[in-house]
Structures are given as structure tokens and as C-alpha cells.
C-alpha positions as CSV (number, residue, x, y, z in Angstrom):
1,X,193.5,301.5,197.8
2,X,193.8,299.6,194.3
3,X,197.5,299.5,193.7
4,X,197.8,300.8,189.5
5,X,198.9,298.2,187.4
6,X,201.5,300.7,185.2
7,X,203.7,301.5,188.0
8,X,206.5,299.9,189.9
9,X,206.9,302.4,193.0
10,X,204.0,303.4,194.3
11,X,204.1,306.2,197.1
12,X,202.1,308.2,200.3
13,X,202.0,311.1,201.0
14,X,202.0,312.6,204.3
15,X,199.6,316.0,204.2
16,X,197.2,318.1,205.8
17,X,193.8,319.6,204.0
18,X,192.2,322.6,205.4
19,X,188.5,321.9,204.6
20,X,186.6,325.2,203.1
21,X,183.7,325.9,204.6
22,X,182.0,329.3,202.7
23,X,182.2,330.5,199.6
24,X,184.7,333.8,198.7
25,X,186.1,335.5,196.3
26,X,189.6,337.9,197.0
27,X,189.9,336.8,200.4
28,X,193.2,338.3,202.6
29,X,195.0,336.3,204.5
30,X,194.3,338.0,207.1
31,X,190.5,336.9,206.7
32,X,191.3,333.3,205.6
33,X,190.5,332.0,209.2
34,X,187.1,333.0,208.3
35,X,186.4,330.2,205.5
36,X,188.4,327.5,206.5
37,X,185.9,324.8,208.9
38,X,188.8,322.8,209.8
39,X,191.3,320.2,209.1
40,X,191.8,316.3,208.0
41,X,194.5,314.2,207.0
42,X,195.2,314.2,203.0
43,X,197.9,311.1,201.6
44,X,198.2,312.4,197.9
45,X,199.0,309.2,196.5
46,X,201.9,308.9,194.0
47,X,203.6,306.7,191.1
48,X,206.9,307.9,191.5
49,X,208.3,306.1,188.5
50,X,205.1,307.5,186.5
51,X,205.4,311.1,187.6
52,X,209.3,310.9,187.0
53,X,208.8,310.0,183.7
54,X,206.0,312.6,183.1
55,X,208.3,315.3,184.5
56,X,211.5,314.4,182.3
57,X,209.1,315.1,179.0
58,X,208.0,318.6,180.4
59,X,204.4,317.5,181.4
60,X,202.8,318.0,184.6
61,X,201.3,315.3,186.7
62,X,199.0,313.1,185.1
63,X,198.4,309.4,185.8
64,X,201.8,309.5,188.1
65,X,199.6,311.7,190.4
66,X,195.8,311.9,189.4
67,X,194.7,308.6,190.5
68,X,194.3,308.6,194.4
69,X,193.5,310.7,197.1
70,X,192.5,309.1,200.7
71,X,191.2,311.7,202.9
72,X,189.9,311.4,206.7
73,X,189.0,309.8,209.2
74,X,186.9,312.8,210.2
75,X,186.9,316.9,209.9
76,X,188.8,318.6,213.2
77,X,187.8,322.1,214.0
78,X,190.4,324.8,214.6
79,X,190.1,324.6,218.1
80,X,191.0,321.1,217.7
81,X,194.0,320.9,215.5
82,X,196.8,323.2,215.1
83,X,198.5,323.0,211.9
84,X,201.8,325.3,213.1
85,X,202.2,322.0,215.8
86,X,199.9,319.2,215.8
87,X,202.7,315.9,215.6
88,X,202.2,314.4,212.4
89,X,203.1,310.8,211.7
90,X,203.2,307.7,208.6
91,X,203.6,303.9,209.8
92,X,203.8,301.7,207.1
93,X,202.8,297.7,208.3
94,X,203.2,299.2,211.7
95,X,206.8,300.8,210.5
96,X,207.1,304.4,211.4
97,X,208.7,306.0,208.0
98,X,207.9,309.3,209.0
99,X,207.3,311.8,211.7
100,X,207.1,315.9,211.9
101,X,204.9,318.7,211.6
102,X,203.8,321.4,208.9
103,X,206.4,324.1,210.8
104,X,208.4,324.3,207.3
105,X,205.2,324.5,205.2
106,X,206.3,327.1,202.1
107,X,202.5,328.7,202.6
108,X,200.5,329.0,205.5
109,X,196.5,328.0,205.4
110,X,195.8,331.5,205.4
111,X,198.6,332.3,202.3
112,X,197.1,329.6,200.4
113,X,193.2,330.6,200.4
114,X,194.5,334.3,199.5
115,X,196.5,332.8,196.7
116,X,194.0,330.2,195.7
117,X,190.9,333.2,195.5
118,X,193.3,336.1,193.7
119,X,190.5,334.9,190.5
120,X,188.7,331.9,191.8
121,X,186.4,331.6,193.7
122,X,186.5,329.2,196.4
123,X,183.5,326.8,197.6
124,X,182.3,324.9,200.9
125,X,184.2,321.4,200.8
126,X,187.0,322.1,198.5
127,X,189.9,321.0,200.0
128,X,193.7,322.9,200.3
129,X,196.4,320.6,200.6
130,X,199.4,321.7,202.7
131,X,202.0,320.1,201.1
132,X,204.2,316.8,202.1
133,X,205.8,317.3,205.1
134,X,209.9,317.1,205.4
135,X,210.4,313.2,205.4
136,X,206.6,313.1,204.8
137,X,207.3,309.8,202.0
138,X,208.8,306.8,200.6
139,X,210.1,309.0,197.7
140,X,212.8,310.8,200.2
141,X,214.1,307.6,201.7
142,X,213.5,305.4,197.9
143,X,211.2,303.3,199.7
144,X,208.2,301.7,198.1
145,X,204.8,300.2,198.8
146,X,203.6,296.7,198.2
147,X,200.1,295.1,197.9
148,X,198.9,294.2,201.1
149,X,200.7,297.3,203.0
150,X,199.1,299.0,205.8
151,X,199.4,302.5,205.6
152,X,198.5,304.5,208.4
153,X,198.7,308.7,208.4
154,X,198.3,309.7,212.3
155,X,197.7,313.6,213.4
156,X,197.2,314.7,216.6
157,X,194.3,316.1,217.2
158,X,192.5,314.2,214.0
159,X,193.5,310.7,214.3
160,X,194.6,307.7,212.1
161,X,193.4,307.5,208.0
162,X,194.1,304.0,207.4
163,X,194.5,302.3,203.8
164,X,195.3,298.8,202.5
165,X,197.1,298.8,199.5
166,X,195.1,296.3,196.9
167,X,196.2,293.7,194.7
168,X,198.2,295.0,191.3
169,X,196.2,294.4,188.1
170,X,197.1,293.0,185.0
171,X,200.0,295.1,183.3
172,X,199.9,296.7,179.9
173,X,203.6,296.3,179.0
174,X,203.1,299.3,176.1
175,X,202.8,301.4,179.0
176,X,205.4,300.7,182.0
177,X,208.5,301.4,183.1
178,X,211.4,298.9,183.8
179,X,211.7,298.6,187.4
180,X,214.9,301.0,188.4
């Protein structure tokens, strides 16, 4: 994972995706079981001292947020993995930094894909992100990544995405912030 050159604290975050597997349109919760093909491991990665600064001017998430996602290492069924207890765990070089489950998740699966279709319509492959778990990143403890971390997601019943944080490009003064 290339490390972005404009930020100083670059984050993981600890998530779950359910994977959409048919099309629908106005789908009940109640019916949301129907669509969703499973479940993979989502780190929503994050330039905390970018998305600070984007969020003190009133802006959502841009280049704080909208530059990485690592996703994998495979699609589990339903059967497979249970998103209301599967263990869910982050080790950074080996570390563990953090360790729950998606029990305190604001929206079930299910709540999401009846939000998500109230006027779109969802498609095979898109992916629902469940949110960072409690503890779920650096952010919550103000602990950082460095080039050449390990970071390794773990969920029971999916398995281990693993990602090497890259060297950190050339900087562009114009467009950092001081180190805090």
C-alpha cells in the first residue's frame, strides 16, 4: 500500500463489507439477506491529519479518505461468517492494536441495504462497509503507521488481509501539514 506523500499519520481501519450479490431496488430489511453473497474484510485507509483538516473547513472526505481501500483475502458465505460474532482482529508488525466484533455496529447489514436502496439501486459487487469497529484504529489510541509496517486485518471465518505499507514519496510542502 503506497504510503501518500501529503500526510503525517496515516491510519487502518478495521471493517467488514457485505458483498452484493443481485441487483434491487426498495429492498426491506427484512429481505436484505436475499442480496447480500457474503462477507470480506474492508481496511478503509485514512490520513488522519488530512481528513482532520478537511473536516475543520466544513468538507467531507476527500484525499484524507479517498485514496485506499484493501479488501480480501477472499469472499465468505453467510454460512461462513457471522457478522453479529465472528472475532475480529488488527496486528500491526505482529502488534495486536485491536480486537472486537461488529456487536455495537449503529446499522445492521440488513438496515444498511434498506437504507442504501430507499432511491438507488443496488448492483452485484458493490460493497457495504460496516463501519470501524470500537478500537477498530490507530486514530482511537493516536497511533500511526510507518513505511515498511505490516498490517494485518484477521476475521474469523474469512481470514488474514495483509498489507505492507510502501515507501513515502516526495512531499509537496504547499500541501502538508506540520506534524502535530
Amino acid at each position: 500500500m503506497p504510503y501518500p506523500s501529503y500526510t503525517q499519520k496515516l491510519d487502518y481501519e478495521l471493517e467488514i463489507c457485505a458483498v452484493v450479490g443481485r441487483a434491487g431496488r426498495r429492498i426491506s430489511a427484512d429481505d436484505a439477506a436475499d442480496y447480500i453473497v457474503g462477507y470480506t474484510i474492508y481496511n478503509d485507509w485514512s490520513a488522519r491529519d488530512i481528513q482532520m483538516r478537511e473536516s475543520s473547513v466544513g468538507i467531507g472526505p476527500g484525499i484524507g479518505k479517498d485514496f485506499a481501500s484493501s479488501i480480501g483475502p477472499c469472499i465468505a458465505t453467510p454460512d461462513e461468517f457471522d457478522p453479529a460474532t465472528s472475532h475480529l482482529e488488527a496486528r500491526i508488525d505482529g502488534e495486536v492494536w485491536s480486537s472486537g466484533t461488529l456487536a455495537a455496529m449503529h446499522f445492521s447489514f440488513a438496515e444498511i441495504v434498506e437504507f442504501f436502496t430507499q432511491e438507488e439501486e443496488m448492483q452485484p459487487g458493490d460493497l457495504l462497509g460496516s463501519g470501524t469497529i470500537g478500537g477498530g484504529c490507530g486514530f482511537e489510541f493516536d497511533r500511526y503507521l510507518s513505511p515498511g509496517t505490516t498490517v494485518e486485518l484477521e476475521a474469523e471465518g474469512i481470514g488474514v488481509l495483509r498489507n505492507t505499507v510502501g515507501a513515502k514519496g516526495p512531499t509537496n510542502t504547499r500541501w502538508t501539514t506540520p506534524a502535530s
